[in-house]
N, C-alpha and C positions, 0 to 999 in steps of 0.2 A: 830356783826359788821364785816362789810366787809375788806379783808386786806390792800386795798387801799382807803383812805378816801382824800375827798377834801377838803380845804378853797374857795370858792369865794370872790373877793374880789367885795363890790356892793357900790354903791354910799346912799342905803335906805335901810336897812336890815328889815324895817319892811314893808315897801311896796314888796320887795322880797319873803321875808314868804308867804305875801299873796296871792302873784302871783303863787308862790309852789305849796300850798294850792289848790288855783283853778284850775289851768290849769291841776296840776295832780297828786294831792289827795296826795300830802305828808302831814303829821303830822308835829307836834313841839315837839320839847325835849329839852334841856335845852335854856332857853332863857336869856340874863345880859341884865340889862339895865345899862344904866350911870349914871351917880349921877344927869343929867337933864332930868331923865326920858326914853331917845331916847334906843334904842334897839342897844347894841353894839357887840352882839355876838348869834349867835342862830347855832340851830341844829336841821337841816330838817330831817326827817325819813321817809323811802317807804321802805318797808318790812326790810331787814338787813340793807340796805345804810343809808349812811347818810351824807349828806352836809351840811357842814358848814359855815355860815354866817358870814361876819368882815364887819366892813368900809372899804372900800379902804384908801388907808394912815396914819391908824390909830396904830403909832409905840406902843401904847399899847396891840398890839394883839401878837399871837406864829406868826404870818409870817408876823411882821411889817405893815401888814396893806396890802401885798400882794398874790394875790392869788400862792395857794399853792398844792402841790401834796404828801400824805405822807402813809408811809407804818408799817403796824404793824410785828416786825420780834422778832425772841426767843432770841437771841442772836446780837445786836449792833455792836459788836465789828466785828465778821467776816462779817458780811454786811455791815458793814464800809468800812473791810480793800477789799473785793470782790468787791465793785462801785467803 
């Protein structure tokens, strides 16, 4: 995985997927649905990347339902206190 990973925040996460899909040959990895079936969380993959898929507004996601920017570090606390 890459050290920088996204959220998109999308109005259709499954019409999204599929658009990935075609346009440019990303894969799927972990996919939630809701308790009404509807696709509430995915994870597009192209070779290491990987984008991640939410509802827009959906205060049940890690970024509220916002898109997002996030980074894998060793240590929290001094990447904390360094931003």
């Amino acid at each position: 995985m890459q050290q920088v990973n996204t959220y998109l925040a999308v109005a259709n996460v499954s019409a999204s997927m599929e658009f990935l899909e075609r346009a440019f040959a990303f894969t799927r990895g972990v996919v939630l649905p809701d308790t009404d079936g509807q696709v509430r969380y995915a994870e597009m993959r192209h070779g290491d990347s990987v984008i991640m898929l939410v509802r827009r507004g959906d205060p049940a996601t890690a970024s509220g339902g916002a898109a997002a920017l996030y980074t894998y570090v060793t240590d929290v606390d001094p990447a904390a206190a360094e931003a």
